[in-house]
Structure formats: structure tokens, C-alpha cells
C-alpha positions, 0 to 999 in steps of 0.5 A, a space after each residue: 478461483 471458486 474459492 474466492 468467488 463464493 467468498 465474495 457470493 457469500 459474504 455480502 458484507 466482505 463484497 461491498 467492502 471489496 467493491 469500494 476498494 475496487 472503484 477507490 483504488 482504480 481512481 488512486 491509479 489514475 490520480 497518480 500518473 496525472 500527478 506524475 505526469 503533471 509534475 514532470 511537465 511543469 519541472 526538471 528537478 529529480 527532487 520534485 518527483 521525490 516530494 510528490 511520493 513523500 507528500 502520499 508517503 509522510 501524512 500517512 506516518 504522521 497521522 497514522 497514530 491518531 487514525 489507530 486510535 480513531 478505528 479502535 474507539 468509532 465504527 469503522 465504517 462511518 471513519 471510511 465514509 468520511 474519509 472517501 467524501 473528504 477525498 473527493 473534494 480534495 482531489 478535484 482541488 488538483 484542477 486548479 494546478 495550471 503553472 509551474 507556479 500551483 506545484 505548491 498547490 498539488 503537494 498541498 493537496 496530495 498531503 491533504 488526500 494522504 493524511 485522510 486516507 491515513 484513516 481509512 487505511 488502517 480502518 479498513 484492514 481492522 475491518 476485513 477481520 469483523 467481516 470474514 471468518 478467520 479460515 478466510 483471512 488468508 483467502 480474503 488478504 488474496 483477493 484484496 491484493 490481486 484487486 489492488 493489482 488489477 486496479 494498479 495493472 488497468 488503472 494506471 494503464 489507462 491512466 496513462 493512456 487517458 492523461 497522455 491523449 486527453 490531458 490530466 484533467 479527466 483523470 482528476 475527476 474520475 478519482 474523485 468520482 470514484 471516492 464517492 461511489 465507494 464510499 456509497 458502496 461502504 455505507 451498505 456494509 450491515 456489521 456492527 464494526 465496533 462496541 465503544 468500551 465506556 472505560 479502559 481495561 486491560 485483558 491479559 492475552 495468550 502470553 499474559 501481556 496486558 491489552 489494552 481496551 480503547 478507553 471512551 472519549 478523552 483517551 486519544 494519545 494514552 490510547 496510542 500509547 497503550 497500543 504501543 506497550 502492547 506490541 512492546 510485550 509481543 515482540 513476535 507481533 512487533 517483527 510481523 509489524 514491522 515486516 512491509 516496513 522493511 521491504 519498502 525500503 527497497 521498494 519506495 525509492 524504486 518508485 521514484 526512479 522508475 518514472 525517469 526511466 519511462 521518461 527518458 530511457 525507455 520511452 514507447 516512441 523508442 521502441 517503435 509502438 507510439 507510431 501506432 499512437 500518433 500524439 501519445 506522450 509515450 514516456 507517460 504510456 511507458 509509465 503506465 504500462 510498467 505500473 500494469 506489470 507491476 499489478 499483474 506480479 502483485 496480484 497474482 504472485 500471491 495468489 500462486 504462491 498460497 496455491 502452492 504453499 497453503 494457509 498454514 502460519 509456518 508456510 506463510 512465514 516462508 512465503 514471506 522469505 521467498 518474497 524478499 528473495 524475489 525482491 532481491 532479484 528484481 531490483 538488480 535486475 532493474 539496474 541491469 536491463 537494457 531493454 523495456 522486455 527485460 525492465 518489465 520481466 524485473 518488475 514483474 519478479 519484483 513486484 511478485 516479492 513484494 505482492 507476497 510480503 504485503 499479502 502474507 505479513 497483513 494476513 498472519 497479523 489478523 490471524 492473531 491480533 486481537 480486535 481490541 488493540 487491531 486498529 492500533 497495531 494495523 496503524 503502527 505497521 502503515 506508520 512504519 511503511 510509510 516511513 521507510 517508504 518515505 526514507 527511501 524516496 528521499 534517497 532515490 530523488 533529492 540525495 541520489 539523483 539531485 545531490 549525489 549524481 546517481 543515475 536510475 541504474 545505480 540506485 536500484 544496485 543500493 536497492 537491491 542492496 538494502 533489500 539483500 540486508 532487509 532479507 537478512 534480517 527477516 531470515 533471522 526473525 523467523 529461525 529464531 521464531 521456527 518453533 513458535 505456534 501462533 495462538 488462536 483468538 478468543 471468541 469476539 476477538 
């Protein structure tokens, strides 16, 4: 652990770009149950709650191309300042939804949010390597994800706790208190992020594929698309890329059926603890502590496994094996658990899956992508989650739940299906790729 307290000590850059992740992040947790929350109080339908993931899920996708080129060609930090200041405003819009009638409204605005956080994200992931030395990437990848977990783990706990007490009002106000506070905490990075290349030119890379430099203003989609030949010309690049996307496959519908579960098979209240809580909407408490258990596995499932396993790029691809093995398990046995103990213990392994596959495929793509064409790939790979992300969340609510009748238990079986094949094929890419050393990036990459 000394590890990375002194990373965070050292590194005053790293620090307060951590700490806006952590305010920001906190008050994304928050935003979600009361969003969650307000949509199952004001609707019945199963496809509703489909539509709030896609309404985070899809501007991501669409926009991501256009960020990819926007983090490549300005200073990466001034495009999450932006966006932080631009969320506040948006997400206080969520109070004006008070009816059934203003749902129209909370996707509007969830969609707004979303399409600019598609600028901060990849950003921000191009950002920690012009922040960290590249020995630090793996211990860096570490502790962003055991802070997205932590917040995950007590954001959207208190999330819910606050939302069921006090109404989702409060819970709209903190997140978009908390973009503002990160994006003050940003503006203190003291880095040059970025040098604006007046023209474009290609560099041959470690393998001899052309990569491109963003060109200067008038580039925009001949910047993505350039992005897009390069990662054609390193397929072992485009696998690495493509690694979250294939994972979320399983993972997003399982966000969709995990609040029917908390709704309406294990409600607190069932289990005897909301008579310690006299008011509490327990299906929303239950929401929040199943999201509590998912940030510890997240947090801390990377965190033991790089302890155990090391930084070597071999051992993180292995890593990566194990995570989708641990994704396996644990959707099965969500669709088996018959109590809220063991619907808990199937989140916890499957969130430690997939805390490991987020945490050791972003890592090993810093590790070797140049900071030219970083923002790009970095955009293609969010592109590519959320779209799979968003694939899945339609099956889980307006397909399985709404057109086809499936139950939550029969949904997270086809996840864990789709999982079992997703493992399958990454098993292949790797032993195809067992001799394959990573190369190391030049000086200024």
C-alpha cells in the first residue's frame, strides 16, 4: 500500500488529477440511484430502466470519435475542465423532473451529461500517461480503480441511503456540486499535456505501421479516421482495445437486472433490516448496497491480483484470463442465488472479474501506445464498451424483460453464456499472441 500512497505523495500532478476522479466519481454514484430510483417510482415498464443505461451508455459511443480527436489535438486538461463545468449545469437540470410526464426530460439530460463526459473520458485516460512514469502505469491503473470502486462502494451506498430518507433532490445537487470541485482540482495540474502539431505526419512505429500526428485545425473526422488505420496496422493493439468491450457484454445487461432484483426480490425489508430503518425505501437501500459490494470486488480484486501476480505484460495478460473466468462464475451465480448473502458473494467474484479486466487491458494499452494517436485509441475502446455495454442493456430490459418475458434469473444464465464465449474468444488471442514481447515507447511517447 506504501506503494501507491507515495505515488499519490510524490507525484503532485498524478494527485490532483486522482482527486477530481474522486469527488467526480462520488457524485456519478449518487446521480445514478436517484436516477434509478426516480425512473422506478414515476414507471412500471422493464424498458424504461433499459433506456436510462442507453441514455449514459450510447452518447459515449456516438461522441467518442470526436472526443478522440478533441484529446489528441487541445490540452487535455482544459477538455475535462470544460466538461466538469458543463455537467454541473446539466445534471441540476435533473430537479425539474417531478412527473411521470418529465421522464423525457431525465433522458434528455442523462444524454446531455453522457455525451460530454465522452470528452472527459478518454482525456483523461490519455492523460495519466503524460502524469506518471511508465513503471507506474500498472500501479497508477490500480488505484484509479480501487477509487472508482470506493467511490462506487460508498457513493452509491449513501446514495441510496440519502435518496431513500430524503428524496432525490439532494442527491442531484451534490453530483453537480462535485463536477465543479473536480474540475478546480484539474485546473491545479501544472503539466503540459499536449504540443499542437501545425500539420500532420506520420511516424513509423516499432512494427513499421504509419502513425499518424493530429494534423492542426481543419483535421477533425481524417484525424479519426487516420487513428482508425493505425490501429488496423496493430491488430494486437485493436485485441488489447477491444478487450472491455467484450467483457461488457456480460456485464451491462447485468446492470439493468440487478435493480429488479433489489426492487422486488431482495428487498431489505424482506430480510428483516429495514425495521431497523423505519421509512427507508429498502428496494433502493438494497440497490445500494449491492452497488457497495460491487466497488469493494472492483477495487480491491485488482489490487490482489497485481500483488500476486506482478507488472510483467505476460502476467497482466493472464490477469486478464482470470477476470473473465471470475465473470463467468459470477453471473451464474447471480441466476442461482436464493438469498441476498449469496446474490452479494456473486457480485462480489464478478465484479472482481471485471475490476480485473478494466484495470490490466487499460494498463497494458498505456504501457504501449504512443501519446500521439493515445487519445484516439483510448476513444475507439470507450467507443467500443459502450456499445456493447449499450447491446446488452437493450436485451436485458426491452427484449428479455418486455418483449420476450424473461425473468432477471434467466438473464444473468444468457450472461453468463455470453460471458463463457467472450472468455473464449480472448483465450484465443492471447495464445495466439504467447510469444509476443511488447514494445517499449520511445522518449516523448
Amino acid at each position: 500500500m506504501n506503494e501507491y500512497l507515495n505515488l499519490l505523495k510524490d507525484n503532485r500532478n498524478y494527485r490532483y488529477l486522482w482527486l477530481g476522479s474522486v469527488v467526480s466519481q462520488f457524485g456519478d454514484w449518487f446521480n445514478l440511484i436517484a436516477s434509478a430510483a426516480l425512473i422506478a417510482s414515476l414507471t412500471t415498464s422493464g424498458a424504461a430502466l433499459s433506456y436510462l443505461f442507453l441514455a449514459r451508455f450510447l452518447p459515449l459511443f456516438l461522441f467518442s470519435p470526436f472526443a478522440g480527436v478533441v484529446a489528441d489535438r487541445y490540452d487535455r486538461r482544459h477538455v475535462m475542465i470544460v466538461s466538469d463545468l458543463l455537467r454541473a449545469l446539466t445534471v441540476l437540470g435533473l430537479l425539474l423532473v417531478r412527473e411521470a410526464g418529465d421522464v423525457w426530460l431525465l433522458y434528455l439530460l442523462t444524454v446531455t451529461q453522457f455525451a460530454l463526459s465522452s470528452l472527459f473520458v478518454p482525456a483523461r485516460s490519455a492523460v495519466l500517461a503524460n502524469v506518471v512514469k511508465q513503471e507506474e502505469l500498472v500501479a497508477a491503473n490500480a488505484l484509479d480503480s480501487l477509487t472508482w470502486s470506493t467511490m462506487l462502494a460508498f457513493g452509491a451506498f449513501l446514495g441510496g441511503i440519502v435518496a431513500a430518507v430524503f428524496g432525490v433532490t439532494q442527491a442531484f445537487i451534490m453530483d453537480g456540486l462535485t463536477f465543479v470541485l473536480s474540475a478546480v482540482l484539474i485546473s491545479r495540474i501544472a503539466v503540459q499535456i499536449r504540443e499542437k502539431p501545425a500539420v500532420t505526419t506520420t511516424v513509423s512505429t516499432a512494427h513499421g505501421t504509419a502513425a499518424p500526428e493530429p494534423a492542426g485545425p481543419g483535421g477533425g473526422w481524417l484525424d479519426f479516421l487516420d487513428g482508425l488505420r493505425y490501429l488496423r496496422g496493430e491488430p494486437f493493439i485493436l485485441g488489447l482495445a477491444l478487450v472491455k468491450a467484450a467483457g461488457s457484454l456480460a456485464w451491462g445487461a447485468i446492470n439493468v437486472v440487478e435493480v429488479t432484483f433489489a426492487e422486488e426480490i431482495f428487498p431489505l425489508q424482506s430480510s428483516g433490516i429495514a425495521e431497523l430503518l423505519p421509512g427507508i425505501d429498502s428496494g433502493t437501500a438494497t440497490l445500494g448496497l449491492i452497488y457497495a459490494v460491487s466497488g469493494l470486488g472492483t477495487g480491491l480484486g485488482p489490487l490482489l491480483l497485481r500483488r500476486w501476480l506482478g507488472d510483467a505484460p505476460m502476467r497482466l495478460r493472464w490477469a486478464v484470463s482470470a477476470g473473465f473466468g471470475m465473470l463467468i462464475l459470477g453471473t451464474f451465480w447471480l441466476s442461482v442465488a436464493g438469498s441476498l448473502a449469496s446474490f452479494a458473494g456473486a457480485t462480489l467474484i464478478r465484479t472482481v472479474g471485471s475490476g480485473t479486466i478494466w484495470v490490466f487491458s487499460a494498463a497494458m494499452l498505456q504501457m504501449i501506445v504512443p501519446d500521439r494517436v493515445r487519445g484516439r485509441v483510448f476513444a475507439f475502446e470507450f467507443a467500443m464498451l459502450t456499445l456493447t455495454q449499450s447491446v446488452s442493456t437493450l436485451w436485458a430490459g426491452l427484449i428479455g424483460q418486455d418483449t420476450l418475458g424473461l425473468d432477471v434469473r434467466q438473464i444473468a444464465l444468457s450472461m453468463s453464456g455470453v460471458a463463457t464465449v467472450m472468455a473464449f474468444l480472448w483465450l484465443i488471442f492471447h495464445l495466439r499472441n504467447i510469444s509476443r514481447s511488447e514494445p517499449q515507447l520511445e522518449p516523448g511517447d
